[in-house]
C-alpha positions as CSV (number, residue, x, y, z in Angstrom):
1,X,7.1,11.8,11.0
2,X,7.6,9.1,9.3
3,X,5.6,8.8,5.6
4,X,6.5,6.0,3.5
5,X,4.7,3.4,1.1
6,X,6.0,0.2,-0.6
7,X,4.8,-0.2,-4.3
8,X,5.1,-3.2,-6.4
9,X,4.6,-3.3,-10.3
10,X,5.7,-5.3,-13.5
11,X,9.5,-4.6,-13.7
12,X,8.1,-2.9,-17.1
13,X,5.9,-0.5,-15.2
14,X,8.6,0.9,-13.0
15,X,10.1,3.4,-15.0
16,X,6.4,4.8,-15.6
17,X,5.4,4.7,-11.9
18,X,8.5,6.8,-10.9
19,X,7.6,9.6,-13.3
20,X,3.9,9.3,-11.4
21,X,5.6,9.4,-8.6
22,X,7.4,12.7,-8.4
23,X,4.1,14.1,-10.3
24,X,2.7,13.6,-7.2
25,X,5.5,14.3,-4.7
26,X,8.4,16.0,-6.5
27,X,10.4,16.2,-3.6
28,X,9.4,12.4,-2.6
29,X,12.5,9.5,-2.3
30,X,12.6,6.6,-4.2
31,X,14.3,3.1,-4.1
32,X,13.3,1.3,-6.8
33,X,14.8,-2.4,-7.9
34,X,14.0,-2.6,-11.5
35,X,14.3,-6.3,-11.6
36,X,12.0,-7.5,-9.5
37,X,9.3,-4.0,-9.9
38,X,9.8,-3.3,-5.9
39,X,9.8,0.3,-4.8
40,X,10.0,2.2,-1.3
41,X,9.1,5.9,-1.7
42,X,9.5,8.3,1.1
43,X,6.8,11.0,0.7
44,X,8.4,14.7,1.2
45,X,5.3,15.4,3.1
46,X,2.4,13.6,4.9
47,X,-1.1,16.5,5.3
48,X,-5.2,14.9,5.3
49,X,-5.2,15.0,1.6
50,X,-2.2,12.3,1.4
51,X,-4.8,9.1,2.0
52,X,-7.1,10.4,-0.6
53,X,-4.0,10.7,-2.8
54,X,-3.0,7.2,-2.6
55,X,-6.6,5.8,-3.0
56,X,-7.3,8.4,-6.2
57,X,-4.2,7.8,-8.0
58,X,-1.2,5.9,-6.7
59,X,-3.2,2.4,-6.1
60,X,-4.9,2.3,-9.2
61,X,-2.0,3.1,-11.0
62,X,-0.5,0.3,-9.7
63,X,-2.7,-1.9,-9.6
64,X,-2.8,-0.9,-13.7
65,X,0.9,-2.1,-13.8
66,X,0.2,-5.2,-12.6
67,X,1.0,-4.6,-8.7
68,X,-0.1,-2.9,-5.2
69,X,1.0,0.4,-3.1
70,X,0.5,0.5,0.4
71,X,1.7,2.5,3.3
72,X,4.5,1.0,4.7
73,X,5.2,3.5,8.1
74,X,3.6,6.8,9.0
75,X,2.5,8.5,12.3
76,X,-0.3,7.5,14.3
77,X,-3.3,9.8,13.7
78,X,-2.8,10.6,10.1
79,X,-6.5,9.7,9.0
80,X,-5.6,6.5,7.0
81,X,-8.9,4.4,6.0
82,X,-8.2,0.7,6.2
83,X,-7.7,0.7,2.1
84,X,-5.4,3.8,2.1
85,X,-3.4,1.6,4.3
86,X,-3.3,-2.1,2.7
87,X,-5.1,-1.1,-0.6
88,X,-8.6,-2.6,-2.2
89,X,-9.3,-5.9,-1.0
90,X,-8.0,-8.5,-3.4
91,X,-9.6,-12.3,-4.3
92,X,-6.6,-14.1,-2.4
93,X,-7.4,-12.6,0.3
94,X,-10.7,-14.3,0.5
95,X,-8.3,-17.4,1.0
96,X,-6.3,-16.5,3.5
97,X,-9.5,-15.1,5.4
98,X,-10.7,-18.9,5.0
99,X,-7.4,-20.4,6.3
100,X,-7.9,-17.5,9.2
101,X,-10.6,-18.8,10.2
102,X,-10.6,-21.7,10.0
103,X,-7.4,-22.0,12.3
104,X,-8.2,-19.0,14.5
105,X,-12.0,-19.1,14.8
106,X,-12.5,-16.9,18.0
107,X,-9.6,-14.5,16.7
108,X,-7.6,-15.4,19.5
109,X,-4.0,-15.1,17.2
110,X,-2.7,-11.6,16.1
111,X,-5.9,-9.9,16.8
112,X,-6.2,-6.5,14.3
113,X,-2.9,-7.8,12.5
114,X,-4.9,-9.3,9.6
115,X,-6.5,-6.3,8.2
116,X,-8.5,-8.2,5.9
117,X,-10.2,-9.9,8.4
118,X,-13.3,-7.9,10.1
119,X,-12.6,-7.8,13.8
């Protein structure tokens, strides 16, 4: 089963994320480019109490340093909310809803592919 997440912060913050990180998920795999605050982590393991563990503690960290986590790839099933997947709604998105809609008013293109947009 695949269980990973994408994470970006302020190239500052990365150091301190990683350390969060393997607090969480000792056994978890990380990529991480400094440079430009990017990492892909590879959770060691994926149970019910991994969604609530990414909205409790790994977004708002991240959002903290300046950035978002979200879950990149896991199974099918797994009991992820909407905002364990893509994270809190942010204000661009109210833009790109607006430029959704206003292109795609009957929500003809991609239909459940913009997950900020209420189907």
């Amino acid at each position: 089963m695949h269980r990973y997440c994408k994470v970006n912060v302020r190239p500052s913050a990365v150091a301190g994320y990683m350390r969060l990180l393997q607090e969480v998920d000792a056994q978890c795999s990380i990529q991480a480019q400094a440079g430009n605050g990017v990492l892909r982590v590879r959770m060691s393991q994926f149970t019910h109490e991994t969604p609530k563990l990414l909205v409790a503690r790994l977004q708002p960290a991240a959002i903290a340093a300046g950035g978002q986590a979200v879950v990149w790839s896991c199974a099918s099933g797994s009991g992820l909310t909407r905002q364990a997947m893509w994270g809190a709604p942010r204000d661009e998105f109210r833009v790109m809803q607006a430029v959704k809609q206003q292109f795609d008013p009957h929500g003809l293109l991609n239909p459940g592919r913009f997950f900020f947009v209420k189907s």
